[in-house]
N, C-alpha and C positions, 0 to 999 in steps of 0.2 A: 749263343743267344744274345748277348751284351753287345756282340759287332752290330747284331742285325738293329736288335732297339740302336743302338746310335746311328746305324745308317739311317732307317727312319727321322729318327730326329734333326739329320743334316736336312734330310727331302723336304721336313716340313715348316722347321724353323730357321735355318740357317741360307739356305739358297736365297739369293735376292727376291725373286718373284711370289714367294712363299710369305704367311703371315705366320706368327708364333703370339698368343694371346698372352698378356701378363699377370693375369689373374687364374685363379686355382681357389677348388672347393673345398675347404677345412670343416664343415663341421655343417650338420644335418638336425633338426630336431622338428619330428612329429607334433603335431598342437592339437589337430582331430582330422579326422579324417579327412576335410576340404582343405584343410589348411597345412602345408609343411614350411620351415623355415630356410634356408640354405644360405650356409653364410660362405664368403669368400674374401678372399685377399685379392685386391687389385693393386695396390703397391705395400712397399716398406711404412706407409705414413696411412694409408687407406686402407679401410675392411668393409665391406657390402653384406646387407643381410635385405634379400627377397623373399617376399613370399606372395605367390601369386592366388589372387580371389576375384574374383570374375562376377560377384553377386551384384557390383554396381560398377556401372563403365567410367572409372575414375581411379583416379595413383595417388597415395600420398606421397612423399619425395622430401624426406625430412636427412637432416645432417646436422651432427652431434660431433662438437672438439670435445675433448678429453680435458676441458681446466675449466676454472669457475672461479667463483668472486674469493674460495677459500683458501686458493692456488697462488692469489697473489701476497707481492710483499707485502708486510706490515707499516700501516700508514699510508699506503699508494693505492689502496683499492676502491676501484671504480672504472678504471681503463678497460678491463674484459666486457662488462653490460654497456659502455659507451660505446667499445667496438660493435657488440653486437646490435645496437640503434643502427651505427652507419651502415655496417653489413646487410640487414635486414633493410635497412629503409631505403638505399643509395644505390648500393654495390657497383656498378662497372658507372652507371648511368649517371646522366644530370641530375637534381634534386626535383624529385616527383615521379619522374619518367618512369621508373620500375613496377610502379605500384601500378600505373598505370596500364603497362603492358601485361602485369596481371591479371587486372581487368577484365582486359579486352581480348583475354584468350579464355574467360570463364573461369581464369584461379582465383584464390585466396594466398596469402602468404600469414606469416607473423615467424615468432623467435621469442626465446627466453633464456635466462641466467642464471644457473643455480649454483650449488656451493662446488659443482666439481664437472659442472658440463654446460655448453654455451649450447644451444640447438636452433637450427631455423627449416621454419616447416613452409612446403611446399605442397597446393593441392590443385589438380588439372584434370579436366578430363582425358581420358585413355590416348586421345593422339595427342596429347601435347607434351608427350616425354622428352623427345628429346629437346624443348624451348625451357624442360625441366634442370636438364644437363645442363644445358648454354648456360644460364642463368647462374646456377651453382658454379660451375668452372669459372666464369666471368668474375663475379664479384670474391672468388677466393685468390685470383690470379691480380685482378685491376680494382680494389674499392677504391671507389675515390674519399680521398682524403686530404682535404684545403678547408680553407681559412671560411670557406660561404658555407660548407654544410654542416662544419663545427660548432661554428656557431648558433647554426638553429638549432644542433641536436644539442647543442649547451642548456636552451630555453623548457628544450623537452622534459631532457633526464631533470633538471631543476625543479619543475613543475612534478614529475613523478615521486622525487623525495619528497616533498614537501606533503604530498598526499599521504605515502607510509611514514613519514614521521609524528601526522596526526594519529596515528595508531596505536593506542597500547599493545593491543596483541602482537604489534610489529615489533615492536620496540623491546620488550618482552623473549622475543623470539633472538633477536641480534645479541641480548644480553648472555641469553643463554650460548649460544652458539659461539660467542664468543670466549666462555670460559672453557667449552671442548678446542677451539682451534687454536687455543692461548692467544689470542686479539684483544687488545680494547681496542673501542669505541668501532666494533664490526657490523661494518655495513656495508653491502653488496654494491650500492650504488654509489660508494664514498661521502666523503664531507661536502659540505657545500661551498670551499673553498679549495677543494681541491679537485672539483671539478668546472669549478670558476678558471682557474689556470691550463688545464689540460691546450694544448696547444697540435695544429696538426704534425709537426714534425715528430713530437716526441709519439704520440698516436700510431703514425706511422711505422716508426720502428720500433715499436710493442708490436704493433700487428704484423710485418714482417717478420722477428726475430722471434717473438713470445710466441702468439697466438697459433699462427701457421705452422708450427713447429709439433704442435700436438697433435698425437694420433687423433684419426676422423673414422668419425664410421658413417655412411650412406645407410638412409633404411629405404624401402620398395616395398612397396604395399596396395598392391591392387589389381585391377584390370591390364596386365603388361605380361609380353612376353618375354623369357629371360633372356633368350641368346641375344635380344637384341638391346636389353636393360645391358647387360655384362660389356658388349662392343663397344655401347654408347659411353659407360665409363671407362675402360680400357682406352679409349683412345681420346676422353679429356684427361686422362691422370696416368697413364700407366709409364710416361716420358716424365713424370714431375722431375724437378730440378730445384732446389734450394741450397742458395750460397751457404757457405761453409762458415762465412765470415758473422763477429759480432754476435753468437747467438747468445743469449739470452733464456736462462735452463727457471725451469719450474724451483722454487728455493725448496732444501730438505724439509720433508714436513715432517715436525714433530708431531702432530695430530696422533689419534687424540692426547690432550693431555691427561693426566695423570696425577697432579697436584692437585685437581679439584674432588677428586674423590674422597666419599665420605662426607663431606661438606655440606653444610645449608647456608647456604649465601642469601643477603636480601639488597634491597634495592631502593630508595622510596623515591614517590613522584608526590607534589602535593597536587596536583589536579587529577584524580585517578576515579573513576565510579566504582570500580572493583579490583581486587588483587587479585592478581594474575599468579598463577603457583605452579613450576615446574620440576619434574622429577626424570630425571631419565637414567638406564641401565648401559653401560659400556655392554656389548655381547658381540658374537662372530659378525663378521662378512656374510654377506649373499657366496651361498656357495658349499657353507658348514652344514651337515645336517641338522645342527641344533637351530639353525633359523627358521627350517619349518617349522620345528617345533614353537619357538618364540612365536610364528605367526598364527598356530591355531592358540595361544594362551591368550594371546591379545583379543580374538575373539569371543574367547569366555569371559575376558576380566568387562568385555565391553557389551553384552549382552541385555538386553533389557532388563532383565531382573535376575535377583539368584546372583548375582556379581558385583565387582569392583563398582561400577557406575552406578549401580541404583543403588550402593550402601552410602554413597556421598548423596547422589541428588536426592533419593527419596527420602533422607532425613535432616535436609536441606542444610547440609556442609557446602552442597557447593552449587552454584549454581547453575554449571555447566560442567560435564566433565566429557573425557577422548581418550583414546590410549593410540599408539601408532609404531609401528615398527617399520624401520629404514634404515638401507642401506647406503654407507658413504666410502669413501676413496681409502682401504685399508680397515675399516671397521664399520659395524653395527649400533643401533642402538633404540631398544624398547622404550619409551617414554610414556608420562602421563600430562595433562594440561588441562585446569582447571580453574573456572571461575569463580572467586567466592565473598562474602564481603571483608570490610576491612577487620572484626573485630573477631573472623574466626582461626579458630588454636591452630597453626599447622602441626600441633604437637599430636591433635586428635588425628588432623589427616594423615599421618604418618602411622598412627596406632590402625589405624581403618586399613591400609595399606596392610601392612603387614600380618594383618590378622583373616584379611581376606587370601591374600597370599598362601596362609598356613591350610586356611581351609582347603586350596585346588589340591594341598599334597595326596587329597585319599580322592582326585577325580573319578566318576564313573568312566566305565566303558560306552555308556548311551551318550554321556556328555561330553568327551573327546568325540566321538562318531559326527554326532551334531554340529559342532566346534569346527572340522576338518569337511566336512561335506560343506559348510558353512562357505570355507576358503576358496575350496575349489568349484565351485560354483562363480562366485567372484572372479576369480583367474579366469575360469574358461570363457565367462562373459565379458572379460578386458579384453582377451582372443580376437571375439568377435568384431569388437570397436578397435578399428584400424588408428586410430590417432593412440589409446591407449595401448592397445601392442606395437605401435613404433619405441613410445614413451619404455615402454619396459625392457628391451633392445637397449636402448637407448643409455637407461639408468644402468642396466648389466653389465655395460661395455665402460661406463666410467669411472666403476666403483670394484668392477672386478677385472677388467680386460678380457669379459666374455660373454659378447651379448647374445647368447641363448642361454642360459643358467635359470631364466625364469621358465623356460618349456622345463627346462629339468628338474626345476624343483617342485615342482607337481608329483616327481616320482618320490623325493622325497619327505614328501607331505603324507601321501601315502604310507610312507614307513613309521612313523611315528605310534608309538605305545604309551600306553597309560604309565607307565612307569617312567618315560621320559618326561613328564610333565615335574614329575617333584625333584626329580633328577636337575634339570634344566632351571627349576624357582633356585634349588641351595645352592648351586653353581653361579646364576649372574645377578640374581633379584637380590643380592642383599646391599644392606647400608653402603659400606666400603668399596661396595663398586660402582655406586650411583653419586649423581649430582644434583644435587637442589636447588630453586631459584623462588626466590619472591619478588615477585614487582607490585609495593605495594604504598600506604602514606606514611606521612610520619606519626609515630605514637599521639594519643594527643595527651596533656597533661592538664589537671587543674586549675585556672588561672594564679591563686596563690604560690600552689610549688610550684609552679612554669614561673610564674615571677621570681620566684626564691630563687630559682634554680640555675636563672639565664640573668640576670640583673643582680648575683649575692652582695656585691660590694656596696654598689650604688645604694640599693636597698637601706644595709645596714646602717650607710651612712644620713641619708635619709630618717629614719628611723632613729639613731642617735641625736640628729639636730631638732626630732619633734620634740623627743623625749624633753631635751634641755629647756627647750621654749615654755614648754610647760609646767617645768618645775622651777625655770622663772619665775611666769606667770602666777602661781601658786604662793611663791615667796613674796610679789608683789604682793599679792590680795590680803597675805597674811601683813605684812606693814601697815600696808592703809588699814585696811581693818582694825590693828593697834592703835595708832594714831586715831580712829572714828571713835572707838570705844575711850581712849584717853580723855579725847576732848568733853565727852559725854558725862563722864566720870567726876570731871576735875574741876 
């Protein structure tokens, strides 16, 4: 039987006149019944995940690296979102032309940057897949990168910071993020000097050696046939070739850190209209079953009433509040994010916290039911919006190296028991394994003790020199006064 499979396999791949495909289907996942996922491998450096939907005659066409702004060195970050400007805006072409030919075939394009994936999305109607290909293979093989369109994209990404750095919530968020990736001053789009110097050479060989070097995954999403989605990338990628020389490896990530737990860290700004207050839980990866869980907890904590949020806003601690669970590159993490004024106790919010916390331990059975119907409802209808089930693909693949984990974790959402709820709070929700963040102003003090306190020397000497002046003064009046009554006297 083994002679025979190999003689086949001479007939079909090995004889000159014969094709042999370089991609192969690894992994299958159900979504609903219109919808299945099929992922495959088309080389060592590419992975393809299709899913064909015919409800509207158009493709999404989105491609996702495996690194992000949290990936890079310390102090050099900003080169991955500057690539992705020129990638996205440039690629093979003149400066404009691309965007143009998008156009004028009826797409859309964009791209974005996040802390562990670069992505740029492509959208066409149904015949225009393979100008889909072209375009993707082109500007991953030839972006151009010279001294004219660096400089424009210089003007851009410039212009971009300067808008999130009018942001508290932004700023806020970098601070935080920075104590899990152990970064200061972490900012996805770098400093404003260091992207002032970015020059095309050094550009160029980040995006040769760095960038292109990370696993990719293609997502397919729509009105297409697959045999001929799979040819179409098989025969721009499945010959890839990249030099051996110079490369340039992802640095060890210590992430997350570990020094900041337990911790309540603060921050002040003095031009601030509100403090900004962050709390988040280190917990599993997408992938753990205890993530379902964290995911239906975060919809009881965030529920309109009966919950975490309305015990802050409706007794107005805060003036906005959110909870969120997400997955990053090796770890999880449940947070909270709340707006509130400058003069309230995070001593309260913490007791609020934790006291709401204790209540979920005796959850009902009606209110987990509710909670997780809640979820999957959510999911199923991300399913439906083709940009968000690319996006979920997308995030699985760089945070877990599995982009269908979100179809599967639907089944284990399902699994989930009322007793994994208090189970799951003693386990990640406590102090010790959380980190806290204030961005908020500086105390204010009384003008006297703010004077006493920031001015003591000067002050006192001050205050010594009046004293004397006046008990001069005092010593005069008492003389001549002598002297007035003498004369009077005498």
């Amino acid at each position: 039987m083994k002679k025979i499979y190999a003689f086949i396999f001479f007939l079909v791949c090995v004889l000159p006149t014969s094709y042999c495909p370089a991609y192969q289907l690894i992994g299958t996942e159900v979504m609903s019944k219109e919808l299945v996922a099929q992922h495959y491998t088309i080389n060592s450096n590419l992975d393809a995940v299709i899913v064909v939907d015919r409800t509207i005659p158009t493709f999404e066409y989105h491609t996702y690296y495996s690194a992000g702004s949290a990936d890079e060195e310390e102090g050099k970050q900003g080169r991955v979102h500057f690539l992705e400007h020129l990638i996205s805006g440039t690629g093979s072409h003149e400066y404009g032309k691309l965007n143009q030919i998008v156009i004028e075939n009826g797409g859309q394009k964009s791209a974005a940057t996040s802390y562990h994936v670069t992505r740029f999305i492509l959208r066409f109607p149904k015949d225009k897949f393979d100008l889909a290909v072209e375009i993707d293979r082109d500007r991953y093989y030839d972006t151009v990168i010279n001294e004219e369109v660096v400089e424009k994209e210089k003007k851009i990404v410039l212009t971009e910071r300067s808008r999130r750095r009018a942001s508290a919530t932004r700023g806020s968020l970098n601070i935080f993020f920075g104590l899990i990736y152990g970064k200061k001053n972490f900012d996805g789009l770098g400093t404003e000097a260091f992207i002032k110097q970015l020059d095309p050479v050094d550009l160029k060989d980040y995006y040769e050696n760095f960038l292109r070097r990370q696993k990719r995954l293609v997502v397919v999403i729509g009105d297409v046939d697959i045999d001929h989605v799979l040819t179409k990338l098989d025969d721009a990628y499945s010959n890839e070739q990249i030099s051996g020389e110079s490369v340039i490896e992802l640095p060890d990530p210590h992430y997350p850190s570990y020094e900041v737990l337990g911790r309540r860290l603060k921050r002040t700004v003095k031009s601030l209209s509100l403090t900004r207050f962050r709390k988040g839980w280190y917990i599993p990866n997408l992938g753990h079953r205890d993530y379902a869980g964290l995911l239906i907890l975060e919809r009881i904590l965030e529920r309109s009433s009966n919950s975490l949020k309305s015990s802050m806003v409706d007794s107005g601690l805060a003036k906005s509040f959110s909870m969120s669970v997400n997955s990053y590159k090796g770890f999880g993490l449940i947070s909270c994010y709340a707006e509130l004024s400058h003069d309230t106790s995070r001593n309260k919010l913490h007791t609020v916290i934790d006291a709401e916390l204790e209540k979920l331990k005796s959850i009902s059975e009606a209110e987990l039911n509710a909670a997780r119907n809640q979820q999957l409802t959510s999911m199923y209808s991300a399913f439906y919006n083709r940009l968000s089930m690319a996006s979920s693909f997308g995030r699985a693949f760089a945070s877990a190296n599995d982009p269908l984990l979100y179809p599967k974790l639907i089944k284990d959402i399902e699994s989930i028991r009322r007793d994994d709820i208090p189970r799951i709070i003693n386990r990640y929700l406590r102090d010790y394994n959380s980190i806290t963040h204030s961005l908020t102003v500086p105390e204010k003090k009384e003008l006297l003790p703010r004077i006493l306190s920031e001015y003591r020397i000067p002050v006192l000497a001050l205050a010594g020199v009046g004293f004397l002046m006046l008990l001069g003064g005092f010593i005069v009046m008492l003389v001549w006064g002598g002297k007035k009554l003498h004369r009077k006297f005498s």
